[in-house]
N, C-alpha and C positions, 0 to 999 in steps of 0.2 A: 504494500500500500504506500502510495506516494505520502511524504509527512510536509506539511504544512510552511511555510518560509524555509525551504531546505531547496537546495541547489538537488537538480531533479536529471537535468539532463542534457550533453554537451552534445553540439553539432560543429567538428571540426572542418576544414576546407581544406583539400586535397587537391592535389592535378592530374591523380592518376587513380581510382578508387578501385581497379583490380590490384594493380602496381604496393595499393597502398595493404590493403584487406593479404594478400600474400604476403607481405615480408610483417603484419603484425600478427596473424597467423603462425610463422616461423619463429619470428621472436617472443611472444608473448602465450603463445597457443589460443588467441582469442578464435573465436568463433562470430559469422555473421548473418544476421536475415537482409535479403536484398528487397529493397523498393525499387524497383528500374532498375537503370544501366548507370547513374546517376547520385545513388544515393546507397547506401550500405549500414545499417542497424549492427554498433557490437552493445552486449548484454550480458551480462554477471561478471564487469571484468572490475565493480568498485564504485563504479558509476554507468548505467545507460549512456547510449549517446550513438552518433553515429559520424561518418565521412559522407559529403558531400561533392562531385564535381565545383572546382572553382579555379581560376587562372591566380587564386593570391595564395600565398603561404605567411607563415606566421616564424619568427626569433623573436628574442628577448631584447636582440637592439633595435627592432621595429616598434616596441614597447605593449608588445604584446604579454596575455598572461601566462606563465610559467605551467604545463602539465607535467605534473612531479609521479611517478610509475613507482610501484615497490619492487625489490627483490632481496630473495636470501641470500644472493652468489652474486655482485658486480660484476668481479670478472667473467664470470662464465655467462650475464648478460652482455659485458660490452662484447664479448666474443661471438654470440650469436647474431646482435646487433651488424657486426662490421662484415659478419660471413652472410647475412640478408640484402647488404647494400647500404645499411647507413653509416654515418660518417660517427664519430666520437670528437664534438667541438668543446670539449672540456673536459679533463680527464679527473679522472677519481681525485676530488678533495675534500677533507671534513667541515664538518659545522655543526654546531651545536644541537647536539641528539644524532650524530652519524655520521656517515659519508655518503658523497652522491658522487652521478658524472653527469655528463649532458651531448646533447645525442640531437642530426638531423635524421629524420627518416627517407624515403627513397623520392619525396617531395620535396626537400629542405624544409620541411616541417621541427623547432627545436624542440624537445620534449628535456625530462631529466628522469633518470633512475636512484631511489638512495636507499641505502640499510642502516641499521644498529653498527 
């Protein structure tokens, strides 16, 4: 059940939405419902949401908002990460409650990954 004043559900902008739905597929094991050719549903990955067809992508010196990913093993994400196609534009540093890294997808889309 959706909860009331709570961030519900994200619709990111992709250039590529097979492109994209396969390498977070590989990397993340997500799974998708498709709407069209155009639009792509992932679901129980933390948050609902989906990739949409769009000619923009998003970083963090665009000042766009940061999508921060969990994992147990960094490196053996940034590894499946860079064996998918994306890139690793900051590499494992700490910060207060862990370490993270930070990551384009096979869109220049920036994302981050961080643990304990």
């Amino acid at each position: 059940m959706s909860q009331h004043n709570k961030i519900n559900y994200l619709e990111i902008p992709v250039k590529n939405v097979l492109a994209t739905k396969t390498f977070f597929s590989q990397v993340f094991g997500w799974t998708f419902q498709d709407y069209g050719p155009d639009y792509s549903c992932f679901l129980q990955v933390g948050i609902d949401g989906g990739f949409y067809q769009s000619s923009s992508s998003f970083t963090l010196a665009s000042g766009c908002p940061l999508i921060v990913l969990y994992s147990h093993d960094l490196l053996a994400t940034q590894a499946a990460i860079t064996h998918a196609g994306g890139l690793i534009s900051r590499d494992v540093f700490s910060f207060p409650g862990g370490r993270r890294f930070h990551f384009t997808d096979v869109n220049g889309n920036e994302y981050a990954v961080w643990s304990e």
